[in-house]
N, C-alpha and C positions, 0 to 999 in steps of 0.2 A: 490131635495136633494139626490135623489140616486141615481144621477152620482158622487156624491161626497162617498156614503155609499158601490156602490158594487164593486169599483176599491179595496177597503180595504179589503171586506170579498175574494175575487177574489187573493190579495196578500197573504192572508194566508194560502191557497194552495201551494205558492212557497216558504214556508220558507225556507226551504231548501235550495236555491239558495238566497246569501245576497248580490249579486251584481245585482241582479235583483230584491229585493223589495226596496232596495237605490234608482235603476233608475225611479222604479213605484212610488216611495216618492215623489221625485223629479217631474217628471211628474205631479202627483195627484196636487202638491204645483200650478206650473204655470196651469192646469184647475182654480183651486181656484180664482187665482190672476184675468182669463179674467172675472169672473162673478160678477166682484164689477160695471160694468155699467149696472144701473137701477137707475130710478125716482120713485120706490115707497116704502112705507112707509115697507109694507112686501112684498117678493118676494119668487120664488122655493117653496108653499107650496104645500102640498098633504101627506097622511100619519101622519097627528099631526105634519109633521114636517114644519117647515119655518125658514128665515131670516129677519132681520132689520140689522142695520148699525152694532150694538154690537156682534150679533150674528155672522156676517159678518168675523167684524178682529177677531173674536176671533177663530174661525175655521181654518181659515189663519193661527192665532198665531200657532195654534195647529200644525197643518199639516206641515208649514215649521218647525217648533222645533225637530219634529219626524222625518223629514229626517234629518237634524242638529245631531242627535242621531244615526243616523246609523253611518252614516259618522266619527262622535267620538268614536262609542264602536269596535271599530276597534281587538281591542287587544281581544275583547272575541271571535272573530272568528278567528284571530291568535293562539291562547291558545287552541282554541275548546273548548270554556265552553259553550259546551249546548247553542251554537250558532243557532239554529234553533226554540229552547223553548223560546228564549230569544226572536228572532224576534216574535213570537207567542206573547209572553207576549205582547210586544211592539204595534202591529195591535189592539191587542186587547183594551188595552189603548186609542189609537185612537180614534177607531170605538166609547168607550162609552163616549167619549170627544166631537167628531162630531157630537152624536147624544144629549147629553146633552143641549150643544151650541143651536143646530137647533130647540128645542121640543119645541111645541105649549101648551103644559098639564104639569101641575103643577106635577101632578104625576108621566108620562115619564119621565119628569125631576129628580123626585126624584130617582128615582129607576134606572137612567143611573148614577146619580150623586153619588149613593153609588156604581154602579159597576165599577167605575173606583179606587175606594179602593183599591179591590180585584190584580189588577194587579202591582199595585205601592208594595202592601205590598210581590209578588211574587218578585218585581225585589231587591228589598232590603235584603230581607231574602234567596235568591238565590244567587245575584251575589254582595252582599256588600263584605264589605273587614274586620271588627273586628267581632269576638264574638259576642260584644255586639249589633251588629244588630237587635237580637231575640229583647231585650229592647226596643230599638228605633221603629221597626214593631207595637210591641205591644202596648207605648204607643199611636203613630198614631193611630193605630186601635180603641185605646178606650177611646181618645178624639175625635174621629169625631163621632165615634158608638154614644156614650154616647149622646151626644147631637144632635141629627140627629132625637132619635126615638121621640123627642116632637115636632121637624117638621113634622112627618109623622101624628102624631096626630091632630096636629092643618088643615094639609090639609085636612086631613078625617072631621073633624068638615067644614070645609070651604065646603064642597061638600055637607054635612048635610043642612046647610044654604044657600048657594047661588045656591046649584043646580048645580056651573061649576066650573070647574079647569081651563078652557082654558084663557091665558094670557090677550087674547084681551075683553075677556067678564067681564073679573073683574075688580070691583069698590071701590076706597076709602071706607073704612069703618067710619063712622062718629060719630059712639060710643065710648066714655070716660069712663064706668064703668071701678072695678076692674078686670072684669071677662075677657074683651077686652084684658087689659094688658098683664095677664098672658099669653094670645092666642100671644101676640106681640113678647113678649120676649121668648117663644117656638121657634115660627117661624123663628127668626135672629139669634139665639146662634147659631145654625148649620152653619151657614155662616160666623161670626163673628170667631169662632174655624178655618175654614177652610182659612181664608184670612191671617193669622190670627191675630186675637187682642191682644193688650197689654191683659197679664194675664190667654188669654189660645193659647198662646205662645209655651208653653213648649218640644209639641211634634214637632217642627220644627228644630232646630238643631244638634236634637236627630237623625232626619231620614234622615238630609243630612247629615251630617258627615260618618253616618255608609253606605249610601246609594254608588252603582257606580257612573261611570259618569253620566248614563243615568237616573238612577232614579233619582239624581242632577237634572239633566237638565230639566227633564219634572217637577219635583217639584218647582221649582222657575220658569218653564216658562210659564207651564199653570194651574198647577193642584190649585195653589194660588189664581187664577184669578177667579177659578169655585166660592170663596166665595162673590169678587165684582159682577161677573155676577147675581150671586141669591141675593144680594142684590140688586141689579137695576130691578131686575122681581117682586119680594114678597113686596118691598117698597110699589109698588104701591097701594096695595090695605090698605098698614096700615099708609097713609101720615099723615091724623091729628093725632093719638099717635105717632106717632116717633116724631113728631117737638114738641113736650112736654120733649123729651127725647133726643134730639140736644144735650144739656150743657152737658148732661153725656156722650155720644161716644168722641165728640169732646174732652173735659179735659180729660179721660183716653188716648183717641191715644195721643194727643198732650205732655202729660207728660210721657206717658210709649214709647214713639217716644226718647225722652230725655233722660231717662232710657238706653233703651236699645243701645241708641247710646254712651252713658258711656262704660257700659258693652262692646262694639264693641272695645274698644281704649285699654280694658283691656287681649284682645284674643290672644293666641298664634296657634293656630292653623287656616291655611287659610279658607278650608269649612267652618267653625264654625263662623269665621268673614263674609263670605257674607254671608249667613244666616242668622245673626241676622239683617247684612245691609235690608233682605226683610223686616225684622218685622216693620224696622223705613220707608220705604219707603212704603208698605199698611197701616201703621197706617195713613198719610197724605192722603190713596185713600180711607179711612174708614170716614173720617174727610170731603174730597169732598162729599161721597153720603150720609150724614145723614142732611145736613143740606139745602139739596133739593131746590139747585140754577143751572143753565145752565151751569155757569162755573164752577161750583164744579162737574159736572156728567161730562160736557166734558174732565177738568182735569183729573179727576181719570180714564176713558178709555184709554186716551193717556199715563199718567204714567202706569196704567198696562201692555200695549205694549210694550212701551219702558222699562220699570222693566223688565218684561219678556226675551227679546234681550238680556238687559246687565248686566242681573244677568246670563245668562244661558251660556253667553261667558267668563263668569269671573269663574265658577264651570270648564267648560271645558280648564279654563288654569292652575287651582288649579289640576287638572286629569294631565296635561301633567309634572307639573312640579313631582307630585307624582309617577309618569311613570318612570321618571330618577334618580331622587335624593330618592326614595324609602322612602318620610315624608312627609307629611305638614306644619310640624311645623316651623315657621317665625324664631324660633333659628336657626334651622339647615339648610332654605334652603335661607341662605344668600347670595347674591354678583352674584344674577342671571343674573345680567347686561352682567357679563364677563365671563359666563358659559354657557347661552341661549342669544346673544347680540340681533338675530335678532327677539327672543319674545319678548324683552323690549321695541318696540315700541308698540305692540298689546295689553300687559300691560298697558301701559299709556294710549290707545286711549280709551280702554275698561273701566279704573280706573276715566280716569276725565267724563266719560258719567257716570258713576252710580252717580258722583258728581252733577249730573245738569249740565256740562256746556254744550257751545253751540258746535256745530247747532244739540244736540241730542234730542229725542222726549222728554227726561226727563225733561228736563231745560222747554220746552214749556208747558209741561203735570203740572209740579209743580208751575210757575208762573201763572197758569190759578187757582190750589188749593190756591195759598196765597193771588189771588186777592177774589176770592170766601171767605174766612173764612177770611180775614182782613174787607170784607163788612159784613159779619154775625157777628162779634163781633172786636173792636179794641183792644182788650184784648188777643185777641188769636195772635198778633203779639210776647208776649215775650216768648211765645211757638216755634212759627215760626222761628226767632230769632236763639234759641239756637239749635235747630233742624237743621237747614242750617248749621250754624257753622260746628257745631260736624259731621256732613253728610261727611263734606268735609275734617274734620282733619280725620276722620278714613280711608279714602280711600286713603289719604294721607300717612297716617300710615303704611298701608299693602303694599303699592307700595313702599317707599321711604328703609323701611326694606325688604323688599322681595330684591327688584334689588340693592340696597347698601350694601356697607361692603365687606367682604372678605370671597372667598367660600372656601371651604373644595374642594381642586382639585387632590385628591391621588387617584381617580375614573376615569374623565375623566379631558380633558381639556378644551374640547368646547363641547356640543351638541346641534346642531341647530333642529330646525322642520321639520316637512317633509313636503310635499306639500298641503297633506290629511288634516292638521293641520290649517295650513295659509289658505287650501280655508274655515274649519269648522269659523275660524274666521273674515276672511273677512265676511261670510254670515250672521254672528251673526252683524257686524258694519256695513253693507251697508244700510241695511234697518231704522235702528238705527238712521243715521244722514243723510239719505236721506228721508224721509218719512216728514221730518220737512217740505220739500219745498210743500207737498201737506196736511197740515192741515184741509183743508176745508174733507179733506176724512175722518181725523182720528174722527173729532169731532163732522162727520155728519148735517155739514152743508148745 
């Protein structure tokens, strides 16, 4: 792991230079990409750190998203805004991302998992764009604070008891008292907050609307994913109480999925619609891993990947159109078909893949969730149902009024992309509906 850990600490000595921690991104990405061939179950370990299959994409995820990031915040090293803190911030993100991803100790875990807070809440409150940022930082910070410190409690009791933190040594627990429970529901809030679930919700829209590109982009591309991943580690030891407590995660995501895909249909403002789009797409990867089937745990890693992609390509075209037209808002930034003609196709490719369709990882990632929860309960289809629906009329929605209608052209008359642009976006769609053809990798087969 630490050919993957000191190229990072190594780039943050050049911050300074941002044409040269982009190329060292880049770089870092394809080492990533040769080390996915191995036959074993964990591999790279030494220092509490290792990988498995999950660990695997999800470090990938990270690492290509963070050079994706450089590449987009373009304009704060144009402007000179404290473009050298910024990359700083950024590495730093990283490093507690990779090292989260990789930890063998329930502990390291935790304590990477809360230091990658620390920088998200820097990038937002430094380089957001309203006022209201302070708001949005704050409530982030004290819905994950808040529920974070009965996870650190329940590990501390877990080390009292079993003696270990480490991932591979821990066992189902097979006790039903009341006392179990309460240690259950400590341990998952903190993840359930951070994925996050219908009802603690709230500080997500808050921190991408106020937030730049970049905190955007790392927020729906991985920082989301840190709350599936700790529920795929901590599950394991609590399997017979959760599957007592199956009916309850699945009926909240699956009606607060519904919910919130209402609320989507009712958004004038872009950020704020994909946004709430992540909440309806991990309420379905929340629904995959509580109800601890093969294809609910394969689903939900391949829809966080592919979530990741193309939530983090569709924040970076909500940036560009903000870049020119100086709004977000779906009033004002009408008729971009014949104002941005050649983003309208990157629009569409990007809008029908957060819909599921084909050949993108989502469609495959979400038909492996509806086979999974249509065999745990035939009830859960009229959830299913309306959830597909509405997935698809809101994406519909933002596309069909964003590039339709008549623009306001007393500004300009055309402005197209620049090249910096089309490759941020190409790299966010290649992997996206190319990665379909190798499933057997995504699902750890």
């Amino acid at each position: 792991m630490l050919k993957f850990i000191l190229p990072i600490i190594v780039l943050m000595k050049f911050k300074d230079n941002w044409n040269l921690v982009q190329f060292g991104l880049g770089v870092l990405s394809g080492l990533v990409s040769l080390s996915c061939y191995h036959n074993m179950h964990m591999y790279m370990l030494g220092f509490s750190l290792g990988m498995d299959y999950v660990s695997y994409l999800m470090v990938y995820l990270s690492v290509w998203i963070m050079f994706l990031i450089i590449i987009a915040s373009n304009k704060v090293k144009m402007d000179n805004k404290f473009s050298s803190m910024f990359l700083m911030t950024n590495l730093f993100l990283l490093l507690s991302l990779v090292i989260t991803f990789s930890s063998l100790n329930y502990l390291l875990f935790y304590i990477s998992f809360e230091a990658s807070l620390i920088p998200t809440l820097i990038l937002i409150l430094g380089w957001g764009y309203q006022p209201e940022r302070i708001q949005a930082g704050v409530y982030m910070l004290f819905y994950t604070m808040a529920l974070s410190l009965p996870l650190l409690g329940s590990l501390i009791y877990m080390m009292n008891t079993e003696c270990s933190l480490v991932f591979s040594l821990s066992k189902p627990l097979l006790y039903e008292n009341y006392g179990y429970m309460v240690w259950y529901f400590s341990s998952v809030m903190a993840f359930l907050v951070k994925l996050p679930m219908y009802m603690t919700h709230l500080w997500l829209p808050k921190a991408h609307v106020e937030a730049p590109v970049a905190g955007s982009m790392i927020l729906a591309g991985v920082l989301l994913k840190l709350g599936g991943y700790g529920l795929i580690r901590i599950l394991i030891v609590f399997q017979k109480i959760s599957m007592k407590f199956s009916w309850l995660w699945v009926s909240v995501s699956l009606l607060g999925g519904v919910v919130i895909s209402l609320i989507c249909l009712r958004q004038v403002d872009m950020k704020s619609l994909i946004a709430y789009s992540s909440v309806v797409h991990m309420s379905l990867v929340l629904c995959g891993l509580m109800i601890f089937s093969w294809w609910g745990l394969m689903g939900s890693v391949v829809v966080m990947v592919g979530h990741g992609l193309c939530s983090s390509g569709l924040f970076c075209l909500a940036n560009m159109v903000y870049e020119r037209v100086g709004s977000r808002s779906l009033l004002i930034s009408k008729g971009l078909l014949s104002f941005m003609p050649s983003m309208g196709l990157w629009w569409f490719l990007l809008s029908v893949s957060n819909m599921a369709a084909p050949p993108s990882l989502n469609l495959f990632g979400e038909v492996s969730l509806i086979i999974s929860l249509v065999s745990w309960s035939k009830f859960s289809m009229l959830g299913l149902m309306f959830l597909s629906f509405f997935s698809a009329a809101y994406t519909l929605y933002m596309y069909s009024l964003s590039q339709h209608g008549i623009f306001f052209n007393a500004l300009y008359s055309c402005s197209s992309g620049s090249v910096r642009e089309y490759l941020v976006l190409f790299l966010h769609w290649l992997p996206l509906n190319l990665l379909i053809l190798n499933v057997n990798l995504m699902s750890g087969v």
